[in-house]
C-alpha positions as CSV (number, residue, x, y, z in Angstrom):
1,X,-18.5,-10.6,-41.6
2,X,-17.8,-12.6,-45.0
3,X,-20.4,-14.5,-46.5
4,X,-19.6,-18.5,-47.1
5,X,-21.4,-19.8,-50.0
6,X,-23.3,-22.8,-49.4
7,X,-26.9,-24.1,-49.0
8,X,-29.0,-23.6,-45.9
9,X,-31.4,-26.8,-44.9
10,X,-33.8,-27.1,-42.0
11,X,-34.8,-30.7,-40.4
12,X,-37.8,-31.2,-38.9
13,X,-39.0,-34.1,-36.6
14,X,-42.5,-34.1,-34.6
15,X,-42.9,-36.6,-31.4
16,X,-44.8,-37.9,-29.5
17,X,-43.5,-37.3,-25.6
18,X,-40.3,-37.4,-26.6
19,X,-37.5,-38.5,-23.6
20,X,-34.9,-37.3,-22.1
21,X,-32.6,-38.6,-24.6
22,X,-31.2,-37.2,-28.1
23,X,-34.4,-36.2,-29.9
24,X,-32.8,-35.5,-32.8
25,X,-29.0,-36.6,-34.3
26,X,-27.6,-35.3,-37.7
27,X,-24.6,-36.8,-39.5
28,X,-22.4,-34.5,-41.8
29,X,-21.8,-35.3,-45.4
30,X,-18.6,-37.8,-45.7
31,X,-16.9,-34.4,-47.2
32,X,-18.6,-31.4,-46.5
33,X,-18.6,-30.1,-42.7
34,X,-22.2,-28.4,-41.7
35,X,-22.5,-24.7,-39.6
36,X,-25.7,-25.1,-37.0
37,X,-27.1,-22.3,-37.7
38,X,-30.4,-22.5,-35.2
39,X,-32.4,-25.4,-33.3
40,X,-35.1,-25.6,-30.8
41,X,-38.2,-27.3,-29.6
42,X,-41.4,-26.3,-30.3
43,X,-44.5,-28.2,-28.4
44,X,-47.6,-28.3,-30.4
45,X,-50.1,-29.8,-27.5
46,X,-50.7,-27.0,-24.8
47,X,-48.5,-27.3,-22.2
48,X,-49.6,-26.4,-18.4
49,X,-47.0,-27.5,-16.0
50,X,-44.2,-24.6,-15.3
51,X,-41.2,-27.0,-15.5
52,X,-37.3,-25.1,-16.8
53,X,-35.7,-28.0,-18.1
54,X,-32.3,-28.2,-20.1
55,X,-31.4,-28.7,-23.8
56,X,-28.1,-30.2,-24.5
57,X,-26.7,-29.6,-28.0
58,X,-23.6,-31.8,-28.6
59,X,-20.6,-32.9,-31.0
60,X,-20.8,-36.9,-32.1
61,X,-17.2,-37.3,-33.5
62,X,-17.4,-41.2,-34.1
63,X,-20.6,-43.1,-31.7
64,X,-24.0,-42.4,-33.1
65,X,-25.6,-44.5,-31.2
66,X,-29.0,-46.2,-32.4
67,X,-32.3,-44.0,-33.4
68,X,-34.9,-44.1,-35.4
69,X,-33.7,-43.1,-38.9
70,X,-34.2,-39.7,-40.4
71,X,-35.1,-40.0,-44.5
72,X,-34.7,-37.4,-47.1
73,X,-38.5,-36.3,-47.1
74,X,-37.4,-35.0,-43.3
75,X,-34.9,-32.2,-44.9
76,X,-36.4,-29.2,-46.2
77,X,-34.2,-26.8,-48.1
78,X,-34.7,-23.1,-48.2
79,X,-33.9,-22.6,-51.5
80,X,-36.1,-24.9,-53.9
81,X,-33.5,-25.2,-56.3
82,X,-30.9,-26.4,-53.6
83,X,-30.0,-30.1,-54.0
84,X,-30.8,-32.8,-51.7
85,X,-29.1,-32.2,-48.6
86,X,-25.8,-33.9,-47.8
87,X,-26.8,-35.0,-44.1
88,X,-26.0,-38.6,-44.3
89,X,-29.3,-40.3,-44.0
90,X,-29.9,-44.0,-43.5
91,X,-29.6,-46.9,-40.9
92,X,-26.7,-46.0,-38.5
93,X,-26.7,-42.0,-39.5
94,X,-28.8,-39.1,-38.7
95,X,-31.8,-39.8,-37.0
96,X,-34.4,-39.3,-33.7
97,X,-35.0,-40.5,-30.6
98,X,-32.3,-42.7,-29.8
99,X,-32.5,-45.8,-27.7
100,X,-28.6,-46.2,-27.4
101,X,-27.2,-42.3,-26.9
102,X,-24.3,-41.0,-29.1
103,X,-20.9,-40.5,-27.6
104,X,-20.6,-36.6,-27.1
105,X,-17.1,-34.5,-26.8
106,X,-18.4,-30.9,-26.7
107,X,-21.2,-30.2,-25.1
108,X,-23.5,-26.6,-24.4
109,X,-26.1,-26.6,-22.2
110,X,-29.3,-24.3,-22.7
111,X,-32.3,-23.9,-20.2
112,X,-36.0,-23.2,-21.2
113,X,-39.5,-22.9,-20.2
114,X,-41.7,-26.3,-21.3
115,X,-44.5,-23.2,-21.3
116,X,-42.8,-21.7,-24.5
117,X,-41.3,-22.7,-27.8
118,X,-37.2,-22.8,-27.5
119,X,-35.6,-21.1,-30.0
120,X,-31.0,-21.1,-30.4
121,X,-30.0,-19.0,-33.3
122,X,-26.7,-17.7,-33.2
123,X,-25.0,-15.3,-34.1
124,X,-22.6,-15.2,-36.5
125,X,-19.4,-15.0,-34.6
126,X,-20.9,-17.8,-32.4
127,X,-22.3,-20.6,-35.3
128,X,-21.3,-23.6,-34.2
129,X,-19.0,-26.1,-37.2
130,X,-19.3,-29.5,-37.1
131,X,-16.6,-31.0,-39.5
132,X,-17.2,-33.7,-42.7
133,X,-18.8,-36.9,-41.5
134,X,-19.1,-35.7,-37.7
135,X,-22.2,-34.8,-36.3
136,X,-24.5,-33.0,-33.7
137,X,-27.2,-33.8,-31.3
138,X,-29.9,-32.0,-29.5
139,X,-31.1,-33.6,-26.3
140,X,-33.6,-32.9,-23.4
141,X,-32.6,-33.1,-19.8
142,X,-36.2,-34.3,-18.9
143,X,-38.8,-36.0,-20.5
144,X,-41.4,-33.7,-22.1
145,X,-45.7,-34.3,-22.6
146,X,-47.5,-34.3,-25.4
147,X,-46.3,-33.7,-28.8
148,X,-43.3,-31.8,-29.8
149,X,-41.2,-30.5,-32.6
150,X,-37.7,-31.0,-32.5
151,X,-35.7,-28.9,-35.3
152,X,-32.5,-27.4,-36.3
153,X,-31.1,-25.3,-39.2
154,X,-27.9,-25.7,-40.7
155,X,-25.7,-24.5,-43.6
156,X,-24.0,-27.4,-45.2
157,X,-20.8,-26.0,-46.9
């Protein structure tokens, strides 16, 4: 395994019965492709029905569709001295809980408990690259109750 120097960013986004749509939507930098590193969902309201439903996690090459707009205070780096991330935030960009969906071209399908936290952290050899100005999305296949947080972790090279 080499190591690829770079600086490693999570995004965190909390809501409110979130739908089955994309909960959460990163752009890439204009220049710098991003590796998902990890993502998942995470309730934070007990949950008591024992429903499996499906996460999709997906590749936006051009159609972001419209959300609810991420801002910078969202991105949390893990090393303080990082600089802001290069995610492309703003109107248009990386954002949550869309209203018009992205247009995806690779997709992966996960499955999951709504009793438990979800959790995707690859491996190395399976990381996932999203090239410079693309991006990724991370979608439920059924609504979900009470509150949620909706996350992922990524290396931006």
């Amino acid at each position: 395994m080499s190591f690829v120097p770079g600086q490693i960013y999570t995004v965190r986004k909390s809501l409110v019965t979130p739908g089955a749509v994309t909960n959460l939507r990163l752009k890439a930098h204009a220049t710098r492709p991003i590796v998902l590193l990890s993502f998942g969902y995470a309730p934070t309201t007990a949950q008591t029905v024992n429903t499996t439903i499906g996460v999709q996690l997906g590749r936006i090459p051009t159609t972001f569709g419209t959300a609810t707009d991420l801002v910078a205070g969202d991105f949390v780096p893990h090393n303080p001295n990082s600089p802001t991330t290069g995610v492309q935030v703003g109107a248009g960009l990386s954002g949550h809980t869309c209203t018009v969906e992205p247009t995806y071209t690779d997709t992966w399908t996960f499955g999951f408990n709504v009793l438990n936290e979800y959790m995707c952290k690859f491996l190395p050899e399976e990381r996932i690259p999203f090239n410079a100005a693309t991006g990724l999305g991370i979608k439920a296949s059924l609504a979900l109750t009470g509150t949620w947080v909706v996350w992922a972790t990524y290396l931006e090279l």
